[in-house]
C-alpha positions as CSV (number, residue, x, y, z in Angstrom):
1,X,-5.3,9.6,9.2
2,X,-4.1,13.0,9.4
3,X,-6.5,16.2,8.9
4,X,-4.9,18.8,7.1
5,X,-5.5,22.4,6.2
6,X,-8.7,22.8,3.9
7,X,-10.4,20.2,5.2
8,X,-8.5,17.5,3.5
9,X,-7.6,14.2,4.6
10,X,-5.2,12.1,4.1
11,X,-4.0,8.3,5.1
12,X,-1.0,6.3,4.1
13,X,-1.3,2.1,4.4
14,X,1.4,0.2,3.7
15,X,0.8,-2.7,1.6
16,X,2.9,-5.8,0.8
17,X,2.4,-8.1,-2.4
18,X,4.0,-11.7,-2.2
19,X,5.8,-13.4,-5.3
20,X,6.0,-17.2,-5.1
21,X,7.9,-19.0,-7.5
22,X,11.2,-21.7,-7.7
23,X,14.8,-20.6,-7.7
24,X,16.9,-22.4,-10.1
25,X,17.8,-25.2,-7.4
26,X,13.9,-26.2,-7.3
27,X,14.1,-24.6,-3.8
28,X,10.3,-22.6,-2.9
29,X,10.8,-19.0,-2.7
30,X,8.4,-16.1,-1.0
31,X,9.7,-12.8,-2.4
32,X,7.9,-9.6,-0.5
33,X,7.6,-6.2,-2.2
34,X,6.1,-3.4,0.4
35,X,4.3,-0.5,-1.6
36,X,2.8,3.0,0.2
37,X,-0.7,3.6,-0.8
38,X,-1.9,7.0,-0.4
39,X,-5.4,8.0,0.0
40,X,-7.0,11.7,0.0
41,X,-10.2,13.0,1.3
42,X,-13.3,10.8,1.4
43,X,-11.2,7.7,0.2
44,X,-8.8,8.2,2.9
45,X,-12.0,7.9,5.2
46,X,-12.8,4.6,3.1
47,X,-9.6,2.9,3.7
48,X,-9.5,3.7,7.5
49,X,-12.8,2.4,8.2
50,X,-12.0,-1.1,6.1
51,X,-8.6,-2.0,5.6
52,X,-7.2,-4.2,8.0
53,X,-4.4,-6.4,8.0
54,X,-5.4,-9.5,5.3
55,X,-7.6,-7.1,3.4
56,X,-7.3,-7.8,-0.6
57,X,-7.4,-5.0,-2.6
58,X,-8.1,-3.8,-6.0
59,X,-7.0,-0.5,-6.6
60,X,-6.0,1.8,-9.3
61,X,-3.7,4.9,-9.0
62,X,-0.6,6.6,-10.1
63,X,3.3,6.5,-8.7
64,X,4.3,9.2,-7.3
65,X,8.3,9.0,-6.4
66,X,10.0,11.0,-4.1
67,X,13.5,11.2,-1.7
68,X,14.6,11.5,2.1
69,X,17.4,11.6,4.0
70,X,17.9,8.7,6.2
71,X,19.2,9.2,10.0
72,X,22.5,7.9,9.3
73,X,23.0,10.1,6.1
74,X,21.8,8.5,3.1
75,X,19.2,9.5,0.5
76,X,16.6,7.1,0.5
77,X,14.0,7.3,-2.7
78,X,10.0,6.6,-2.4
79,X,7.6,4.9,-4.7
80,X,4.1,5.6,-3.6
81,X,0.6,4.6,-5.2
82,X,-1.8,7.5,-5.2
83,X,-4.9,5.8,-5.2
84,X,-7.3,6.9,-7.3
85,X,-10.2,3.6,-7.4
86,X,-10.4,1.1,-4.2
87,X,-12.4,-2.1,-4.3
88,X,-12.1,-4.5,-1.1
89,X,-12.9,-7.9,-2.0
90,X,-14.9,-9.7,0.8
91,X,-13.7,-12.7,1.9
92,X,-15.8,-16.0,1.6
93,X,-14.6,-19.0,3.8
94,X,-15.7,-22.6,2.6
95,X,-15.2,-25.6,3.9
């Protein structure tokens, strides 16, 4: 989490979202899609304290896109979630 002027606060968590289906062959397939989600202020403080790696979420927010330059060069564009509501589901374990 970084502090910045005016008292805010914000924290950046990377989050991936798995896609399971069948390729045309029949043949499993795991695609992974990593998103950025970006908290502010007391929700940054939220997500620090329980988000862990495992951690389902429900959240709502808006994109935000932006662009960098890469080391070697190239422009690289951005698609972060600026969360706005966070709900972190417990876990239950059952045998």
């Amino acid at each position: 989490m970084k502090n910045l002027s005016g008292n805010q606060k914000l924290a950046r968590v990377n989050l991936a979202v798995n896609e399971y289906f069948k390729s045309a062959s029949g043949e499993e397939v795991k695609k992974t899609q990593w998103f950025t989600l970006t908290f502010w202020n007391a929700k940054a403080e939220l997500a620090l304290a329980q988000i862990k790696k495992g951690t389902q979420l429900t959240i709502e927010g808006r994109l935000q896109t932006g662009s960098y330059e890469a080391k070697d060069g190239s422009k690289r564009f951005t698609t972060d979630i600026v969360v706005s509501e966070l709900i972190v589901k417990e876990m239950t374990l059952t045998n």
